[in-house]
C-alpha positions in Angstrom: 23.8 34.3 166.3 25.8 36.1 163.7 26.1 40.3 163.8 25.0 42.1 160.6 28.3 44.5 159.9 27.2 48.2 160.0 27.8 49.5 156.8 31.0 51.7 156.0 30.5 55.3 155.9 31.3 57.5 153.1 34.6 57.3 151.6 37.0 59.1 154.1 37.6 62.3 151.6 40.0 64.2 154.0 42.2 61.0 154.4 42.9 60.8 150.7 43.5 64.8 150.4 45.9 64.5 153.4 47.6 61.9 151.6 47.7 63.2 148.9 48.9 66.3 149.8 51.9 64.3 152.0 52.8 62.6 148.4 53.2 66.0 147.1 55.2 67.6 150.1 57.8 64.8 149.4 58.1 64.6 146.3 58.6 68.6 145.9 61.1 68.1 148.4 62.8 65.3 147.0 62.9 66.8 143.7 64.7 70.0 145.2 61.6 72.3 144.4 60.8 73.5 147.9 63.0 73.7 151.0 61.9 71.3 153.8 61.6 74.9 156.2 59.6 76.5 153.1 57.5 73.3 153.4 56.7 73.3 157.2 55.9 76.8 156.7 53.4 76.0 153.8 51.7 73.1 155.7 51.2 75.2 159.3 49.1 78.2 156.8 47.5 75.6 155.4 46.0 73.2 158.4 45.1 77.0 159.8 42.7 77.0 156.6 41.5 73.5 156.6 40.8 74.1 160.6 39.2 77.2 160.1 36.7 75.6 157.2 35.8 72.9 159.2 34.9 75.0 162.2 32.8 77.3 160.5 29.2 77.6 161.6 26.3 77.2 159.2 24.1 80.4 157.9 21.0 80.3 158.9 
């Protein structure tokens, strides 16, 4: 008997912005825009903010 495939879930929104924001990393460092210390600096602040908005509780 065949299985009916569950249908895909939205489209995975915080895959393409990390990606996206990877692309960017590089190619600022690559280009000689940003130091690659600056850079690991830059990305710790901001997974604190993307942890800290995904961890927020709802208002009631």
């Amino acid at each position: 008997m065949p299985t009916i495939p569950s249908p895909r879930g939205p489209f995975p929104t915080d895959l393409a912005v990390f990606l996206a924001i990877l692309v960017a990393g590089c190619a600022l460092v690559l280009v000689g825009h940003v130091d690659p210390q600056a850079l690991a600096g830059y990305s710790a602040a901001l997974a604190g903010l993307h942890a800290s908005w995904h961890h927020r509780t709802p208002r009631k």
